[in-house]
MARVO-698383 format. One record per residue (C-alpha): residue in three letters; y, x, z. Coordinates in nm, 2 decimals. Layout:
! residues N
code|py|px|pz
ALA|Y|X|Z .
...
//
This chain:
! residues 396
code|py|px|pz
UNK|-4.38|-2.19|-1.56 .
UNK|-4.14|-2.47|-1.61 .
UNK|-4.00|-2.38|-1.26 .
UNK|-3.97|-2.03|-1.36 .
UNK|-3.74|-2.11|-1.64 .
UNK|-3.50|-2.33|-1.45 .
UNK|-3.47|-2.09|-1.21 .
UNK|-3.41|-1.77|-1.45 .
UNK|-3.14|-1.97|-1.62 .
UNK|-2.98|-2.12|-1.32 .
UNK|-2.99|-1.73|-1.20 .
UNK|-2.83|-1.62|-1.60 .
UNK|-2.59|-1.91|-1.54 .
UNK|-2.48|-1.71|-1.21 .
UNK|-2.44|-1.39|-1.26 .
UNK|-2.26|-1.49|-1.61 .
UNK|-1.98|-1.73|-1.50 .
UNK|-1.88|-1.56|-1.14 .
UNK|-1.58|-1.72|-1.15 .
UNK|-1.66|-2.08|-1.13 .
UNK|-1.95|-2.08|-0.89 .
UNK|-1.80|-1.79|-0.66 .
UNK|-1.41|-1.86|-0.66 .
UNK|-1.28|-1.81|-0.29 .
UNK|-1.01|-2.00|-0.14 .
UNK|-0.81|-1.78|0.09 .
UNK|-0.53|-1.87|0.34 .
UNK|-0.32|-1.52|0.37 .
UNK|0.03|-1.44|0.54 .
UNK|0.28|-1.20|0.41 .
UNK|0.62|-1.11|0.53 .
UNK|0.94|-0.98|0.36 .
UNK|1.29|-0.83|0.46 .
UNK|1.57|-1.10|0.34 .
UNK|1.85|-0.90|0.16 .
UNK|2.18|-1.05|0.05 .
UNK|2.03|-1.39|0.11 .
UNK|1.82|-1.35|-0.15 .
UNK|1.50|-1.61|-0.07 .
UNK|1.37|-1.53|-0.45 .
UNK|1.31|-1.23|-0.40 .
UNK|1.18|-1.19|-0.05 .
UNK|0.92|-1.48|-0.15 .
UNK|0.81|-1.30|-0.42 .
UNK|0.73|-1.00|-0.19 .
UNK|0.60|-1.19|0.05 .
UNK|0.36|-1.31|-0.14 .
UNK|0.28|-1.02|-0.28 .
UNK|0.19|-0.91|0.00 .
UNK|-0.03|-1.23|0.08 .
UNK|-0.24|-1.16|-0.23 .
UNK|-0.33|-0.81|-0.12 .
UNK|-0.48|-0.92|0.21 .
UNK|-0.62|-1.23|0.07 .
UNK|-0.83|-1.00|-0.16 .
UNK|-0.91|-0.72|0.12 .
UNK|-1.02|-1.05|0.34 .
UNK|-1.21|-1.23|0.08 .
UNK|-1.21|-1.04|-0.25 .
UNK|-1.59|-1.08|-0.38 .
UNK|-1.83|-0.92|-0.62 .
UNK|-2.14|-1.10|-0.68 .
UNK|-2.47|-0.95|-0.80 .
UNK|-2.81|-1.09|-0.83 .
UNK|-3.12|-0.89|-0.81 .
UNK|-3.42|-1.09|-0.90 .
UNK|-3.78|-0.97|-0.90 .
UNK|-4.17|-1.10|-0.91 .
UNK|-4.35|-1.11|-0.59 .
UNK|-4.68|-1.26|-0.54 .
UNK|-4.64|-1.43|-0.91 .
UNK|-4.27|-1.62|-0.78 .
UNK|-3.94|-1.50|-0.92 .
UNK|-3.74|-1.43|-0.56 .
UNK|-3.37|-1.36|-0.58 .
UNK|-3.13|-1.22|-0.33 .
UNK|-2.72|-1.25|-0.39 .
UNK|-2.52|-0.96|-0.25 .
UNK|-2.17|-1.06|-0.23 .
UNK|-1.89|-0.71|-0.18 .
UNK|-1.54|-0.66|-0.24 .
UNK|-1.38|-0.64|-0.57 .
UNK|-1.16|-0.91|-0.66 .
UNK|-0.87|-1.02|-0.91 .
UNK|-0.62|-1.33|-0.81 .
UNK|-0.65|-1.65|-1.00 .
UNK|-0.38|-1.85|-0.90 .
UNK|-0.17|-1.78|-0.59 .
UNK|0.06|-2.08|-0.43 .
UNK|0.33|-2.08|-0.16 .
UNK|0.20|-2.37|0.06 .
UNK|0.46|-2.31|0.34 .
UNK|0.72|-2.05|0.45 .
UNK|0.92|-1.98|0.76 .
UNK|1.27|-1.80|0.78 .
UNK|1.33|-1.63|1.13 .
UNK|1.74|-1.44|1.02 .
UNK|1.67|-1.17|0.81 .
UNK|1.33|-1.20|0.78 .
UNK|1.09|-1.49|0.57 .
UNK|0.74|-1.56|0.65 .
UNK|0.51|-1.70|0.37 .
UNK|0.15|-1.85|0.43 .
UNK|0.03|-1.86|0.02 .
UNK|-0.33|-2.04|-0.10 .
UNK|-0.52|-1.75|-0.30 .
UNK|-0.78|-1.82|-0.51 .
UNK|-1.02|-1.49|-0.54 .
UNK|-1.25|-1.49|-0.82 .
UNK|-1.56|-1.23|-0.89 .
UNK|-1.52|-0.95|-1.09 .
UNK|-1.57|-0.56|-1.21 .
UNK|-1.26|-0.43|-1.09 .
UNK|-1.47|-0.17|-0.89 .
UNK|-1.65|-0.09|-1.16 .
UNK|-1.86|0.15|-0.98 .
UNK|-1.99|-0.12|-0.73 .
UNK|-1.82|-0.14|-0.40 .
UNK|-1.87|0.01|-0.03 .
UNK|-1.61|-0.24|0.13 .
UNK|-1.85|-0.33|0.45 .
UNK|-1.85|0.04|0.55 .
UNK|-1.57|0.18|0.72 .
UNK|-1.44|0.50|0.57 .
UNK|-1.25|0.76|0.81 .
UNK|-0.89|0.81|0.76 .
UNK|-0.65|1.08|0.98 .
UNK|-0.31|1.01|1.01 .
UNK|-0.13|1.27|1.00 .
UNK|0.25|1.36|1.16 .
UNK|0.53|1.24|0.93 .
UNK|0.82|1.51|0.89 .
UNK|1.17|1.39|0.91 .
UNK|1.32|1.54|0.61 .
UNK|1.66|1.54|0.77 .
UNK|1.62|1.62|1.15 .
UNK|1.95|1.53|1.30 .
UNK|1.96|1.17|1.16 .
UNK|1.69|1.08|1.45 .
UNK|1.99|1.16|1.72 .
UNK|2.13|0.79|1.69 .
UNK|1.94|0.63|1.93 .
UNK|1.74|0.96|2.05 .
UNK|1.42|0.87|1.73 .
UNK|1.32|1.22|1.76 .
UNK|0.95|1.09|1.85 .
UNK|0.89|0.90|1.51 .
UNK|0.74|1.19|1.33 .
UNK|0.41|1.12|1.57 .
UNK|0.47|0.77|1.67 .
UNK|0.57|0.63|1.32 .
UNK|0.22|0.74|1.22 .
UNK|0.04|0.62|1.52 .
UNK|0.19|0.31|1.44 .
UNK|0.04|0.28|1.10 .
UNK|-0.31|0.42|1.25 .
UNK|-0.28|0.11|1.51 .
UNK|-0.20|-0.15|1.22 .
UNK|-0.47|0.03|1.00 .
UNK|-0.73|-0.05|1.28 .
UNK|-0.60|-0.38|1.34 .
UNK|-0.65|-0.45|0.99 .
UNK|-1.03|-0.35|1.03 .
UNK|-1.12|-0.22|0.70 .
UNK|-1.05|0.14|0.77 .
UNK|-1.13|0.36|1.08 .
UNK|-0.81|0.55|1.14 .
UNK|-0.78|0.87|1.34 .
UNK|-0.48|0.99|1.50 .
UNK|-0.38|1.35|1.44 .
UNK|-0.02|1.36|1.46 .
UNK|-0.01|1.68|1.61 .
UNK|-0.03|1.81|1.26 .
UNK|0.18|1.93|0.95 .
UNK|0.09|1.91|0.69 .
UNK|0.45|2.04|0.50 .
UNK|0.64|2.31|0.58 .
UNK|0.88|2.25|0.23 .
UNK|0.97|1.86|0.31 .
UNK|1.24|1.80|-0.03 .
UNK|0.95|1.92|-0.23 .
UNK|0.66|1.74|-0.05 .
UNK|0.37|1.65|-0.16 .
UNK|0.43|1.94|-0.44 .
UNK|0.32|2.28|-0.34 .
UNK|0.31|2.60|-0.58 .
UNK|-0.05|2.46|-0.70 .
UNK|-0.03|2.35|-1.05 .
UNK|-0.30|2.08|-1.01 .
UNK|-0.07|1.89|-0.66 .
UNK|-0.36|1.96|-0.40 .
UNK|-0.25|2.14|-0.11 .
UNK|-0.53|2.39|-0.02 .
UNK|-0.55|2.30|0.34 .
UNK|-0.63|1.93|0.29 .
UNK|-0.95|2.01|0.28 .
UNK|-0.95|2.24|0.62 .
UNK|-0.75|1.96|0.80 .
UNK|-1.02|1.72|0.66 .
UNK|-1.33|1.92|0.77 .
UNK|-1.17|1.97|1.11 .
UNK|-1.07|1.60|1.15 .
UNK|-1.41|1.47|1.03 .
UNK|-1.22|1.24|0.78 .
UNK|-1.29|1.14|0.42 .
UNK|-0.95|1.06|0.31 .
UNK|-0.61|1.18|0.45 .
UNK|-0.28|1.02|0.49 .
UNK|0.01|1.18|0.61 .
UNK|0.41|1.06|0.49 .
UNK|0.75|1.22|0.51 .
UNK|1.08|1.02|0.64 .
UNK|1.28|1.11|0.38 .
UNK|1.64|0.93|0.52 .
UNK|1.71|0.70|0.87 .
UNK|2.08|0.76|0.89 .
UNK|2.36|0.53|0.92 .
UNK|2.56|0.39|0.63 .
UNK|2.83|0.28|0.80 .
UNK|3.15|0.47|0.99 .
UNK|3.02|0.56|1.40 .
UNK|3.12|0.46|1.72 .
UNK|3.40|0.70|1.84 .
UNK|3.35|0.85|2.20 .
UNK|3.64|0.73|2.30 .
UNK|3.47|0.43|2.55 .
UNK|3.86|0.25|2.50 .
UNK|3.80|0.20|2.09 .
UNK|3.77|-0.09|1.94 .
UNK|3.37|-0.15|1.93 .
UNK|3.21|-0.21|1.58 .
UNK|3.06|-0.53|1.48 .
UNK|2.68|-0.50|1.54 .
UNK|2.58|-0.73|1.21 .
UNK|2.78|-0.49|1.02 .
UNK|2.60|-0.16|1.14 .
UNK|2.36|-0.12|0.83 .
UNK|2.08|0.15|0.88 .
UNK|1.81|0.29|0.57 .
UNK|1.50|0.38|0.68 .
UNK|1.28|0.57|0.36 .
UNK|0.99|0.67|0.41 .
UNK|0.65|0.88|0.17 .
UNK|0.31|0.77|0.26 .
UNK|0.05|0.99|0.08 .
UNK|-0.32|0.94|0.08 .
UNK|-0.53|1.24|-0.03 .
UNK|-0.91|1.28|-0.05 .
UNK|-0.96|1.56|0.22 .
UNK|-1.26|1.62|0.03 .
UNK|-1.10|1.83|-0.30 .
UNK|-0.72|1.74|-0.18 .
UNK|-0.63|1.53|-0.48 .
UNK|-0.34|1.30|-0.45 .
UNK|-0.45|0.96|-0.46 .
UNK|-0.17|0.72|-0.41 .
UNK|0.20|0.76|-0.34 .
UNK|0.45|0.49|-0.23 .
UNK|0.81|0.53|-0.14 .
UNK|0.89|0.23|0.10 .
UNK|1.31|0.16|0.11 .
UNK|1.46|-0.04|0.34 .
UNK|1.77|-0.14|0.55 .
UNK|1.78|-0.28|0.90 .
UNK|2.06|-0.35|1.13 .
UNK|2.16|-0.09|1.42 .
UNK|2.28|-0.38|1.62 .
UNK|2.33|-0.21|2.04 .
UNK|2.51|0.04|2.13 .
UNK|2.54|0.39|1.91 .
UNK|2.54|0.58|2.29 .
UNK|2.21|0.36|2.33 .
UNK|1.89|0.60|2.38 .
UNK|1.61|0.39|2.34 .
UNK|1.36|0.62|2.15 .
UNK|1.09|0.52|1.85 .
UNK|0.84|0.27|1.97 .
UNK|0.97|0.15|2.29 .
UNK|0.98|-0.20|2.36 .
UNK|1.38|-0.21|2.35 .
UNK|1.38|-0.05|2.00 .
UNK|1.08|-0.30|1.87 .
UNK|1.36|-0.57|2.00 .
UNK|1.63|-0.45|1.74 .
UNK|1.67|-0.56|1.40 .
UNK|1.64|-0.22|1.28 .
UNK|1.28|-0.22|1.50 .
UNK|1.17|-0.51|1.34 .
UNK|1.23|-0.38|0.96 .
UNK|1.05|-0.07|1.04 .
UNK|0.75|-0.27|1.17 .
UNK|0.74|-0.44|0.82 .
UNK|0.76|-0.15|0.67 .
UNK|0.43|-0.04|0.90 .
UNK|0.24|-0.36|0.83 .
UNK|0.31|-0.30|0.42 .
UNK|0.21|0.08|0.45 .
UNK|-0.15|-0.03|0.63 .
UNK|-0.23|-0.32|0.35 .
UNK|-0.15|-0.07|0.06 .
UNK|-0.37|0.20|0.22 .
UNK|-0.63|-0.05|0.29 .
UNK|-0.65|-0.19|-0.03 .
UNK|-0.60|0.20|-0.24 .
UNK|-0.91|0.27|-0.11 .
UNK|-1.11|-0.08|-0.13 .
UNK|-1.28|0.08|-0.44 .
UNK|-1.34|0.41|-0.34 .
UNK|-1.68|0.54|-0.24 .
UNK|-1.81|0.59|0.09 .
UNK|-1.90|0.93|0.17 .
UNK|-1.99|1.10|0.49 .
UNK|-2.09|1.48|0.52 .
UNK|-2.45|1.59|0.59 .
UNK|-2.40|1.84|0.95 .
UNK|-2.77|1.91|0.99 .
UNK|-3.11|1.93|0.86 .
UNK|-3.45|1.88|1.06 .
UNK|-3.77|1.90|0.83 .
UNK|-3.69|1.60|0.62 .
UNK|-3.45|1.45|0.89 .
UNK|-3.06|1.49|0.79 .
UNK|-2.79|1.37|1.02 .
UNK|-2.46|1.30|0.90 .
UNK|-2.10|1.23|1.00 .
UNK|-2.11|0.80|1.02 .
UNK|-2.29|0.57|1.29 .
UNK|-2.26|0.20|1.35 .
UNK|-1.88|0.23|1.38 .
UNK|-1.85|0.28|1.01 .
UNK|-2.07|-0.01|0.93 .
UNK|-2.40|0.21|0.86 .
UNK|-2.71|-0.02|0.99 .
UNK|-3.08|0.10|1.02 .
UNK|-3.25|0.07|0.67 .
UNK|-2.94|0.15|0.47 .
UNK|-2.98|0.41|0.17 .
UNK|-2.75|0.63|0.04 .
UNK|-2.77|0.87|-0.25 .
UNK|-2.76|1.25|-0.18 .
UNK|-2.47|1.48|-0.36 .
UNK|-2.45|1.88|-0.34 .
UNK|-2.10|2.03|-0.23 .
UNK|-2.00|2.35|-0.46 .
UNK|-1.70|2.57|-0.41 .
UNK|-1.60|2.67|-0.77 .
UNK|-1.23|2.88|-0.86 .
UNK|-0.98|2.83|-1.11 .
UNK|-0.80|3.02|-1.30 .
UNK|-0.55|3.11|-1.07 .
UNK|-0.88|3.13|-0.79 .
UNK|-0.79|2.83|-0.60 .
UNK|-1.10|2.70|-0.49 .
UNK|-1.19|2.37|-0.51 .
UNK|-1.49|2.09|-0.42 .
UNK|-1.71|1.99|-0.66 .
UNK|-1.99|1.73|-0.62 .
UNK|-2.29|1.68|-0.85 .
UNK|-2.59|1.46|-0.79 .
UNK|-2.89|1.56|-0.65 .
UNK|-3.12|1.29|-0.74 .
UNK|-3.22|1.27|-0.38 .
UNK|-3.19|0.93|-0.21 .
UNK|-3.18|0.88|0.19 .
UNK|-3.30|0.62|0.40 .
UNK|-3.12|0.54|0.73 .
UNK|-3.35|0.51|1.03 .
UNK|-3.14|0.58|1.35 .
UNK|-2.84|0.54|1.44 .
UNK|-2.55|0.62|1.71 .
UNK|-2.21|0.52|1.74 .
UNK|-2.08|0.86|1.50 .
UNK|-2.34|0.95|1.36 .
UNK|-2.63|0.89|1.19 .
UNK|-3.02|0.98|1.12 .
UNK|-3.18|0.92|0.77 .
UNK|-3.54|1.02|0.62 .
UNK|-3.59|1.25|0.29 .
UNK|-3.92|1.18|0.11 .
UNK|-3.99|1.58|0.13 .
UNK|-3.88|1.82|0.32 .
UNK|-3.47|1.94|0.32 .
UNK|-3.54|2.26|0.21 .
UNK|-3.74|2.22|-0.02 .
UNK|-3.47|1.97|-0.22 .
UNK|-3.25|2.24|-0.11 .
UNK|-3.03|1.98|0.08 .
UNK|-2.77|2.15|0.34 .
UNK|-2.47|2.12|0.62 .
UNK|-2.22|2.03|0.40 .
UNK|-2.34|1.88|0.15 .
UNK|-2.27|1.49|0.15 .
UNK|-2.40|1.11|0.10 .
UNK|-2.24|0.87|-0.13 .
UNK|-2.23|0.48|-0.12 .
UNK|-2.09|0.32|-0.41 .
//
């Protein structure tokens, strides 16, 4: 008995005061454009940016669930992602021209920030979608045409690299046909009815797709006239702005929006026509800003969704065998349960229709599973819990 105590209040003393006994010391790098010499502020961004991946790296939420077997209290401590930054510090920091590398100390502490519990050690499916150029002829200077599917397949690569996301290239698509008003359309809720459709085809829970909204020059062009004086390359300032938006292909809501707003350098030739992504355009400054800007979009995508559920949709029934959409390369092992949710198609008043989810009741339990799919087990039969294609599982 006296054992039993100790160990219940050694277990209250846990899961009350998360902080001290589950506080996570994280090494994390972040990077920054310099502008105007300003150190202050690129350090500030930088780090910024170091706290984000320190908490998609490390970022914990602890639980304990205790129970009696064979008279003995056991315990068992999950620890997922959900996190909130105690103290950051700059511990070192490199400048390389325009362009200042930080590695910052983060200390990661427990907490309820996904309040809902959190899925973070299964993958969730994101397409990437092609990126419009909102103003075509700007991608003539240096023949850029290419970077409404390469920007994006750019982001997908870094997304991957990142490894907290499975990212799916479909570049081939577009999503908007109006670009100055993207991501409005002439719904009054935002969604854009073929979210959804894309979704379905793609096989992807959420949906990101952007618009390059300005790439031109901001400074007076090289003449034709191969006799003129050339212009000085530090001098030959270039924006690149760029919308990321990430949607849940389920209903098409807009989740996030960010507007990223940078300058690079244009420093060859203006005749130059090295196209996006080459290894000679990677090489310029201008390259090298738009990479940042690719490294920034992945983290904030990553860590948008750290606290979202995991869903995959159910594609077929067999007795009281379901398949659905996720294997081992989402994270999904053998044993694993998920909770059962019923899709509905219900109108609006202007008879838009729209996904709706309620809960079945119905829980799962994985017991095979293939690299995209997987198999789990109903306790009855699927038709009799009236469980169908296209209806989904949940992991929160």
């Amino acid at each position: 008995m006296a054992r039993f105590l100790a160990l219940s209040i050694s277990l209250l003393f846990i899961s009350l005061t998360p902080t001290l006994s589950f506080a996570l010391n994280v090494r994390a790098v972040g990077e920054a454009v310099i502008y105007n010499d300003d150190l202050v502020d690129a350090r500030y961004r930088a780090t910024e940016q170091a706290i984000k991946q320190a908490v998609l790296e490390s970022s914990s939420r602890v639980s304990v669930k205790d129970h009696l077997e064979n008279g003995e209290l056991e315990s068992s401590i999950e620890i997922r992602s959900a996190g909130r930054v105690q103290k950051a510090r700059v511990i070192s920091e490199e400048r390389n021209g325009d362009f200042l590398k930080v590695i910052a100390q983060v200390e990661v502490t427990a907490d309820s920030q996904c309040s809902t519990g959190s899925t973070h050690y299964y993958k969730k499916s994101v397409a990437i979608t092609g990126f419009e150029i909102q103003t075509p002829q700007q991608a003539n200077l240096g023949a850029l045409s290419n970077i409404s599917r390469e920007f994006p397949k750019s982001l997908a690569d870094e997304i991957n690299n990142k490894g907290y996301l499975n990212a799916l290239t479909a570049t081939n698509i577009a999503l908007y046909p109006d670009t100055i008003n993207a991501p409005i359309t002439n719904n009054n809720d935002r969604t854009l009815s073929n979210i959804s459709m894309v979704g379905d085809q793609l096989g992807a829970q959420y949906l990101v797709s952007g618009v390059i909204r300005d790439m031109g020059e901001v400074y007076l062009r090289e003449p034709d006239n191969k006799h003129s004086q050339p212009l000085d390359e530090n001098l030959k300032e270039r924006n690149f702005v760029v919308d990321i938006y990430l949607y849940d292909s389920l209903n098409g809501a807009l989740l996030f929006q960010q507007r990223y707003n940078e300058m690079g350098n244009w420093d060859i030739s203006d005749h130059a026509r090295v196209g996006f992504g080459t290894t000679r355009f990677w090489s310029t400054h201008y390259g090298k800003v738009i990479e940042q800007v690719i490294k920034k979009g992945a983290i904030d995508t990553s860590e948008k969704l750290r606290c979202q559920p995991f869903m995959a949709k159910i594609f077929r029934t067999e007795g009281n065998r379901i398949h659905i959409a996720a294997g081992s390369l989402a994270g999904i092992k053998q044993g694993d349960n998920f909770s059962v949710y019923r899709r509905y198609e219900i109108f609006n008043q202007l008879q838009d229709a729209q996904s709706q989810l309620n809960n079945a009741n119905i829980n799962v339990t994985i017991t095979q599973v293939q690299p995209h799919f997987s198999i789990g087990e109903l306790a009855i039969d699927a038709q009799i819990l009236n469980v169908q294609q296209q209806d989904v599982v949940i992991a929160w």
